[in-house]
NULUM-665767 format. One record per residue (C-alpha): x, y, z; residue in three letters. Coordinates in steps of 0.1 Angstrom, whole numbers, plus 5000, padded with zeros to 4 digits. Layout:
<rs>
XYZALA;...
</rs>
This chain:
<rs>
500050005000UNK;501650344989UNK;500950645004UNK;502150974997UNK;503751225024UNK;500751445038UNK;499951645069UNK;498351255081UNK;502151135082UNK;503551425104UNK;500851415127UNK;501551055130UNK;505151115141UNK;504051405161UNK;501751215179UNK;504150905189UNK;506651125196UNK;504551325221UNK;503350965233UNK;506950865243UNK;507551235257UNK;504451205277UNK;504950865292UNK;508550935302UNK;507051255323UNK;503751115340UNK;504450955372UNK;502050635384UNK;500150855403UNK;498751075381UNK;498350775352UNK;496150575380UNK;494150915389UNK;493150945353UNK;491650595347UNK;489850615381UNK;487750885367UNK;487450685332UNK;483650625329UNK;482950265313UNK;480850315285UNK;479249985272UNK;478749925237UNK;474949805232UNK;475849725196UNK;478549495201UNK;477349055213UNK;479049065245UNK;478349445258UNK;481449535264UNK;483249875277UNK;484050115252UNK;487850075259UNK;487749705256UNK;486749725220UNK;490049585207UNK;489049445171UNK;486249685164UNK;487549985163UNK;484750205178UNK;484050545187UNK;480850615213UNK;479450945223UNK;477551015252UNK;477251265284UNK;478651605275UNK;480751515247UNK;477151425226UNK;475751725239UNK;478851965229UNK;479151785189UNK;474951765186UNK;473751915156UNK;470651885134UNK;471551565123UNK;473651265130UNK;475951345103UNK;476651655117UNK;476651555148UNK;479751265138UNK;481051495113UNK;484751515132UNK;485451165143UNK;487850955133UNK;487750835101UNK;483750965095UNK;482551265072UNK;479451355063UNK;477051395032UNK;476151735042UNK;472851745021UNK;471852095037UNK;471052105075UNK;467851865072UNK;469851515055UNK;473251495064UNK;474051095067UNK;477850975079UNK;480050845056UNK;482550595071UNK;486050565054UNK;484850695023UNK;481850485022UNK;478050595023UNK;474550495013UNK;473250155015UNK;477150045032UNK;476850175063UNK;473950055086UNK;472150295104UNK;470850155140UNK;468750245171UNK;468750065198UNK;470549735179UNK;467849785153UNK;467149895115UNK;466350255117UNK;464250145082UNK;463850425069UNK;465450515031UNK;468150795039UNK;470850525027UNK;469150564988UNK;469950914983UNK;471551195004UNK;468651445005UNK;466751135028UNK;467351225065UNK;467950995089UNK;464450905104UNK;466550855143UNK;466951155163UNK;470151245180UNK;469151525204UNK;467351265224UNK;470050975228UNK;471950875256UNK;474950745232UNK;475850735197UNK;477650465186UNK;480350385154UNK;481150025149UNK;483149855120UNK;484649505123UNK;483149115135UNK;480749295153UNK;478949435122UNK;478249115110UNK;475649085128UNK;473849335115UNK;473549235079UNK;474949335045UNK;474049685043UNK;476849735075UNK;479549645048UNK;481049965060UNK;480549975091UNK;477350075116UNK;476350405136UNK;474050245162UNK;471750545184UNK;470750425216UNK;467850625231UNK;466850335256UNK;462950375249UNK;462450025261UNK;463650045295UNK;466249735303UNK;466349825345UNK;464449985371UNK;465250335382UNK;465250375419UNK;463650705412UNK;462250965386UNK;464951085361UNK;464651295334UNK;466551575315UNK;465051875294UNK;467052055271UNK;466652355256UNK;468752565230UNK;469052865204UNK;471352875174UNK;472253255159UNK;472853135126UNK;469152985116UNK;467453125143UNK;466952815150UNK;465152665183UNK;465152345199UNK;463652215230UNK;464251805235UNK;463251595272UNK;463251215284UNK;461451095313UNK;461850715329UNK;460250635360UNK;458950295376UNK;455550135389UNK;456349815408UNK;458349595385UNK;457049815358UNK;459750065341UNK;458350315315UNK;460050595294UNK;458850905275UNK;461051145250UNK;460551365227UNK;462151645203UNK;461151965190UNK;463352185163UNK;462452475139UNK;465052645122UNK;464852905099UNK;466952935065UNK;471152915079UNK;472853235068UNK;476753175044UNK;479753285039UNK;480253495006UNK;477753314979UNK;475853074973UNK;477152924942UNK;480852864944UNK;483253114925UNK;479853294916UNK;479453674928UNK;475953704910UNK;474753424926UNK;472553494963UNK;474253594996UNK;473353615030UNK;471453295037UNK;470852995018UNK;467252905004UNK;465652595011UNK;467652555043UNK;464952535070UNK;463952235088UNK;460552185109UNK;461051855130UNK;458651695155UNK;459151305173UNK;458051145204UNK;458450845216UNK;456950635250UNK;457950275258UNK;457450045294UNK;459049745302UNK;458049465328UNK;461749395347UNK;462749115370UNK;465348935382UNK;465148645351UNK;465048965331UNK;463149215313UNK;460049235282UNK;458749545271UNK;457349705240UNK;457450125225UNK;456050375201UNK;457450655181UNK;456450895160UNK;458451145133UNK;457351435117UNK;460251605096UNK;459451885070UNK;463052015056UNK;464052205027UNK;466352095001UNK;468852364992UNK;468852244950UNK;468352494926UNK;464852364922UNK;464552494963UNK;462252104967UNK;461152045000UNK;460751665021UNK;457151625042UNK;459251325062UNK;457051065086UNK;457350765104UNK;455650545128UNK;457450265146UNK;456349985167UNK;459149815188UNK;459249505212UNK;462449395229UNK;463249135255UNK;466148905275UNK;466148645294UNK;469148615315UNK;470548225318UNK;467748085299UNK;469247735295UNK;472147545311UNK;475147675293UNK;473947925278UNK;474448335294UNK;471348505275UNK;468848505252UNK;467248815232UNK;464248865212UNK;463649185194UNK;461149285168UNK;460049605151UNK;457549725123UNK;458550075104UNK;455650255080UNK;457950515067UNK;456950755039UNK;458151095024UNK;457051325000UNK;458751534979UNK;457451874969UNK;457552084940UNK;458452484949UNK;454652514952UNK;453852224975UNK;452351994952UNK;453751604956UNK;456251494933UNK;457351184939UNK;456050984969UNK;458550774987UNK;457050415010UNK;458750195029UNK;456949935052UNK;459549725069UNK;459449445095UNK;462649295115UNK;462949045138UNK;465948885157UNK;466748635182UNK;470248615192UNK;471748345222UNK;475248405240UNK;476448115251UNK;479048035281UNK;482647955274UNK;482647665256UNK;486947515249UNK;487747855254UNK;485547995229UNK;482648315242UNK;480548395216UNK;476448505203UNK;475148335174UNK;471648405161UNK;469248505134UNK;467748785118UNK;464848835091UNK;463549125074UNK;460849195050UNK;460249545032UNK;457749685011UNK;459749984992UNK;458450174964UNK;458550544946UNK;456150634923UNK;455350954907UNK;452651134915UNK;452151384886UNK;452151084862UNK;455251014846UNK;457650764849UNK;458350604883UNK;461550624902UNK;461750284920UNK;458350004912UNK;456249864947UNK;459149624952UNK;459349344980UNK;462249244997UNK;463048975018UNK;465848905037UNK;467048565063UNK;469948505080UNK;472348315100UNK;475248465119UNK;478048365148UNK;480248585167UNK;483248455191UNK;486348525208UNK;488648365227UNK;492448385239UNK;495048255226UNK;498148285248UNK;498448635254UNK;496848705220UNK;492848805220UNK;491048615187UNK;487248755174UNK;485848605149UNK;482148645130UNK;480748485097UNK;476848555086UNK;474948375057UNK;472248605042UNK;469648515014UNK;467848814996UNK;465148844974UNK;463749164954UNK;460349084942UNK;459349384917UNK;455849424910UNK;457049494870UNK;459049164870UNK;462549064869UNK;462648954905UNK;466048874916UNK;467848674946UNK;471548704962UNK;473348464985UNK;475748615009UNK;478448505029UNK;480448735048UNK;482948665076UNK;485948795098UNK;488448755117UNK;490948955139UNK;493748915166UNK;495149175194UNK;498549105207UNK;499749325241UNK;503049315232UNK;503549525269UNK;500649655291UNK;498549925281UNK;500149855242UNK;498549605217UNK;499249565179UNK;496449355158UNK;495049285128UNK;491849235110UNK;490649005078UNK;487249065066UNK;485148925038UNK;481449055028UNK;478849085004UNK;476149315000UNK;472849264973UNK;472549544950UNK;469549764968UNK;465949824949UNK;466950164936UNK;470250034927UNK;468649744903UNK;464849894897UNK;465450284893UNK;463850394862UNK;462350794870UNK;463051104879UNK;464851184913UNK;463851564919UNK;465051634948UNK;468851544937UNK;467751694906UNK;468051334888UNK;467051134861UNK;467650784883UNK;468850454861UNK;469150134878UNK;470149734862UNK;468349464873UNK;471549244862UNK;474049404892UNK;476049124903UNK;476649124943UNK;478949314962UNK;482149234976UNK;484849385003UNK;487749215011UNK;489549465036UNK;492349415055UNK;493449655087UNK;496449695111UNK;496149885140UNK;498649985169UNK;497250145200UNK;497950255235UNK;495250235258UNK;495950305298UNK;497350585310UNK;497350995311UNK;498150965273UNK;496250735247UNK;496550715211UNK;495650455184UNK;496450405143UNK;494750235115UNK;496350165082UNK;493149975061UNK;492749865025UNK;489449735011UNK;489449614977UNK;485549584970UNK;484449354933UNK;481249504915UNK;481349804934UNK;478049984928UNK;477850354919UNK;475950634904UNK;477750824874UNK;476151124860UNK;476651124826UNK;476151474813UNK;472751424793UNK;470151624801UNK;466451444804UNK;462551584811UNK;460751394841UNK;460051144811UNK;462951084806UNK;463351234769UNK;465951494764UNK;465651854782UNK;466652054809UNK;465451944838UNK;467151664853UNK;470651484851UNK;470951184838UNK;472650944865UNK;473050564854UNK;473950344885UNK;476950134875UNK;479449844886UNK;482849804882UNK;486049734905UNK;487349974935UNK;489850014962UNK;489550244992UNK;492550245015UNK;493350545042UNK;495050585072UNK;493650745108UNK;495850855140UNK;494650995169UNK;495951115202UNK;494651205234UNK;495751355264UNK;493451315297UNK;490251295281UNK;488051205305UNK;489751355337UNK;489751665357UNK;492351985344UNK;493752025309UNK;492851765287UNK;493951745244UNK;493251565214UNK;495351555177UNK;493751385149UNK;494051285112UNK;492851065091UNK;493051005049UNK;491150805026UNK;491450724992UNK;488550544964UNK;489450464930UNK;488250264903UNK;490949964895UNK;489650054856UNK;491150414861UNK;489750724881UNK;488550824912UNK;485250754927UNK;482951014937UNK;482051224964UNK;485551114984UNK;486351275021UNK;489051535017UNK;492051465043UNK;492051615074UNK;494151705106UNK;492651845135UNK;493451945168UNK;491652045206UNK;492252165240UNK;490052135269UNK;489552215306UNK;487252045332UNK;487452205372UNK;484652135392UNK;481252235376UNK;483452455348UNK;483852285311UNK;485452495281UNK;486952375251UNK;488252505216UNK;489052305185UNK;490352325148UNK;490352095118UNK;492052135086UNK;490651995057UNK;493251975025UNK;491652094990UNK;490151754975UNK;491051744938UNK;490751344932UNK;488051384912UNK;485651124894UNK;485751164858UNK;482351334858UNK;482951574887UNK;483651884876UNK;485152124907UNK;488052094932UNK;486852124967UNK;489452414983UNK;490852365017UNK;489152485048UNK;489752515083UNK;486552535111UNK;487252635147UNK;484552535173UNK;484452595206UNK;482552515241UNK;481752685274UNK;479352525298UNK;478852575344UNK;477052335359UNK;474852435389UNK;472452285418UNK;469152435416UNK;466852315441UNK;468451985442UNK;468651945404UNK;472251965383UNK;471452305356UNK;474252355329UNK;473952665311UNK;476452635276UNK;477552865247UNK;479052675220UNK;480452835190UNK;480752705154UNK;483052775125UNK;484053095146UNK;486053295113UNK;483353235093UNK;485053015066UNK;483252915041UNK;483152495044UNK;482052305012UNK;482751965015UNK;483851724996UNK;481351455004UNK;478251664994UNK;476551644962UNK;475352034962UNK;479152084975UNK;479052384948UNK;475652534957UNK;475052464989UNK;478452615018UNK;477552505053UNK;476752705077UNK;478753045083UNK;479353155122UNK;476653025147UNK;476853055183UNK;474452835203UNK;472752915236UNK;471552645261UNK;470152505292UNK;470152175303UNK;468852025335UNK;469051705350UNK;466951525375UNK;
</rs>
């Protein structure tokens, strides 16, 4: 694997050499004080529920407590937009979905609470996620075994939001939190809660989420490199969201059953030169349950199950319906852990899904995607075990999917997909490891049945119903220190994926019928071999404990098709670097990150994304009121009023992100 000298490589040797600097300095003492105060966050998304920090083959990032409240934004790919190795698709402040190493869409799953959020924001990038962030208690990336059992469309790896609606304990009293915040830049206003209280043996829980925002003003113009294009604030920017969500649980000491309810209500403007709008909505019904040692042998067993009706609409400039966008989903899954068996811990299960997806046009042209059912089963084992001093995780998953078209041509994949990985702690607190992973994704409906206009990405959409599957082969090393004052971690990763799937706009210009105009772009989705590879490094100093704490990041990635060319929409490189300070109820903070200009182009992208750099920054006191913690915060975003377009976004030349926004909060906690 070649890669060429960047600002990723020095920060590499700057961080290791800061590494061995700070080790040599920090005395027992203070190495023991700063893991006393380290908080174990458990990952619900991995099969054994382990701590955050014991996630040695999954590389995994999870946000929770004050760091999610600091990085939340309007959506979850804001909200991830600087973690390690994750961009975003930036799709104006209403759909911005994360992109993991360079890959998006259908490849990276998108969870909550371990289950499909079933919506369709992995088909396009105006879609917005249908899970709300400003209501979770973590936010969780996962790539690795674990994602296996999850399915094919985690081929990239999984962002899992856990907002606990089904309570899993019983709360020895009331707790809640309310939330409430104003943003300068969109005038925008948001007010979120939770609730969870108990009744016996009964545990319930009530949230819910509340956000208007008005047009977000920009830097210079609109239109990049444009002075006669608009200024000020950027049309078709607003966003008018609504969700709710109530669940109860009966708990015990054998375990816990319980069942919940939301609702989503997401109108958002789509910042095209069309100015389209999304009338978003979904209803889901969840049911979730474990019984703890439910056989000899055996540790757990879980049952989950969950119904989406999903539907968007999206709307001409004056309201009217163009395209109507359904998805009716069900998902169940039973998964078993078994005791240590020869050495070997592990979950094994199975999972089924079956969707009813379609997008017909309502003004009576040509539909974008035909009533198409899907139907998916599967079969998949995780384990680990020791091997000497080494630690061994290992997954494989056998999937069958069908697409059933109501116009014909059904077709059916088989899948098999497996990994495997091993840590070695060559000293304490130091481990070196590898991972091997092999898996296959089905080509998704849009991908084989599009045939219609796509107006909100201002498309002419062309799917082939003979796509061949998908497959990664990837391969990672990774070297990481993870105990003490200082803590740091690097990835080196190459994933050479066959029949790699994407969407090339061709230059033709087509009429909703799809006969030559002016209207819409003609994009044909097609298949051909790719290689990503990249490179993350990140160091961090303190990060959890009390006084000065700092971070240094960078990561790279790089997709190109084996034929020739670069594939589209790739994450620029970036550096970035913070400084922080926590003293009793006091919390402040200030960050940059440098983005390089992104010239690796795809053959049919026409402009160079320039260079950028965004400084944020935090300031938060924490007070008792009445016997309740009350945080008042400022946070302040993109502070020199840069203007950002990123790489990753397909209205990267008509749509900058937001200019300088300062937001002002109060949070309480009971």
């Amino acid at each position: 694997m070649k890669f060429q000298p960047t600002l990723l490589a020095s920060a590499i040797l700057s961080a290791l050499s800061t590494m061995a600097y700070a080790e040599t300095g920090a005395t027992p003492a203070v190495a023991g004080a700063a893991d006393a105060v380290m908080p174990k966050v458990v990952v619900t998304a991995t099969p054994f529920g382990n701590a955050a920090s014991d996630q040695i083959l999954t590389p995994a990032k999870v946000l929770s407590g004050a760091e999610l409240r600091e990085k939340a934004g309007s959506s979850l790919g804001e909200t991830l937009s600087q973690e390690l190795g994750v961009s975003a698709s930036a799709f104006g402040a209403g759909a911005s979905r994360p992109i993991i190493r360079g890959l998006e869409g259908a490849r990276v799953k998108m969870l909550e609470n371990g289950m499909a959020v079933s919506d369709v924001s992995g088909l396009s990038n105006d879609h917005a996620v249908a899970a709300e962030g400003a209501v979770a208690q973590q936010i969780e990336i996962l790539r690795g075994p674990a994602a296996l059992l999850y399915g094919s469309g985690a081929i990239g790896g999984l962002v899992n939001v856990v907002n606990e609606r089904i309570p899993t304990a019983l709360e020895p009293k009331l707790t809640g939190q309310v939330e409430a915040r104003y943003s300068s830049v969109d005038s925008g206003k948001n007010a979120s809660g939770t609730l969870d209280g108990t009744a016996g043996k009964m545990a319930w829980h009530i949230d819910g989420n509340l956000r208007n925002a008005d047009d977000y003003k920009i830097p210079g113009y609109r239109v990049f490199n444009d002075p006669s294009s608009a200024t000020g604030r950027l049309p078709h920017s607003d966003t008018r969201e609504r969700n709710v969500g109530v669940g109860s649980s009966f708990v015990d000491s054998w375990g816990f059953v319980g069942a919940s309810v939301s609702h989503l209500s997401n109108l958002y403007g789509i910042p095209s030169d069309e100015g389209s709008r999304i009338d978003q909505k979904q209803t889901r019904y969840d049911i979730d349950s474990r019984i703890i040692t439910p056989l000899p042998g055996f540790e757990s067993f879980r049952f989950k199950a969950g119904y989406t009706d999903y539907q968007h609409a999206e709307l001409n400039p004056d309201g009217t319906p163009a395209v109507l966008f359904k998805n009716h989903s069900l998902e169940t899954r039973a998964e078993l852990t078994h005791q240590t068996i020869a050495g070997w811990h592990g979950t094994f299960g199975v999972q089924t899904e079956n969707t009813r997806f379609s997008a017909l046009n309502n003004l009576g042209g040509p539909d974008t995607v035909p009533v198409t059912r899907s139907t998916s089963s599967a079969a998949f084992i995780v384990e680990e075990t020791d091997v000497g001093v080494v630690r061994v995780n290992a997954g494989a998953r056998l999937e069958h999917v069908k697409r059933e078209p109501v116009t014909g041509f059904d077709r059916s994949f088989n899948l098999q997909s497996a990994s495997v990985g091993g840590m070695w702690p060559f000293m304490p607190g130091y481990g070196v490891g590898a991972t091997l992973s092999y898996a296959q994704r089905a080509p998704s409906t849009e991908e084989l049945y599009s045939a219609g206009p796509h107006d909100a990405t201002v498309t002419f959409d062309v799917g082939n119903a003979d796509f061949k599957k998908e497959t990664s082969r990837n391969v990672e090393l990774t070297v990481q220190k993870t105990a003490g004052l200082v803590r740091w971690k690097a990835n080196l990763y190459r994933n050479q994926v066959s029949d790699f799937i994407y969407g090339h706009v061709t230059g033709r210009l087509l009429d909703d019928e799809g006969n030559p105009g002016e209207e819409l772009r003609e994009r044909i989705f097609e298949q051909a071999n790719a290689t990503i590879r990249g490179a993350e490094a990140e160091l961090e100093y303190n990060p959890t404990g009390a006084g000065w704490s700092g971070r240094v990041f960078a990561d790279t990635s790089r997709g190109t098709l084996d034929q020739g060319g670069s594939l589209p929409l790739q994450p620029a490189t970036r550096i970035g670097v913070s400084a922080g300070y926590k003293q009793g109820e006091l919390r402040a903070g200030l960050s940059l990150v440098h983005a390089r200009a992104q010239d690796r182009l795809a053959s049919f992208e026409d402009e160079a994304t320039p260079g950028y750099n965004q400084i944020n920054a935090n300031l938060s006191y924490t007070q008792n009121v009445a016997g309740n913690d009350v945080t008042w915060f400022l946070l302040a975003k993109n502070l020199t009023n840069q203007e950002i377009r990123v790489s990753t976004s397909v209205l990267k030349d008509i749509s900058p992100l937001p200019g300088r926004n300062f937001v002002f909060g109060l949070r309480t906690k009971f």
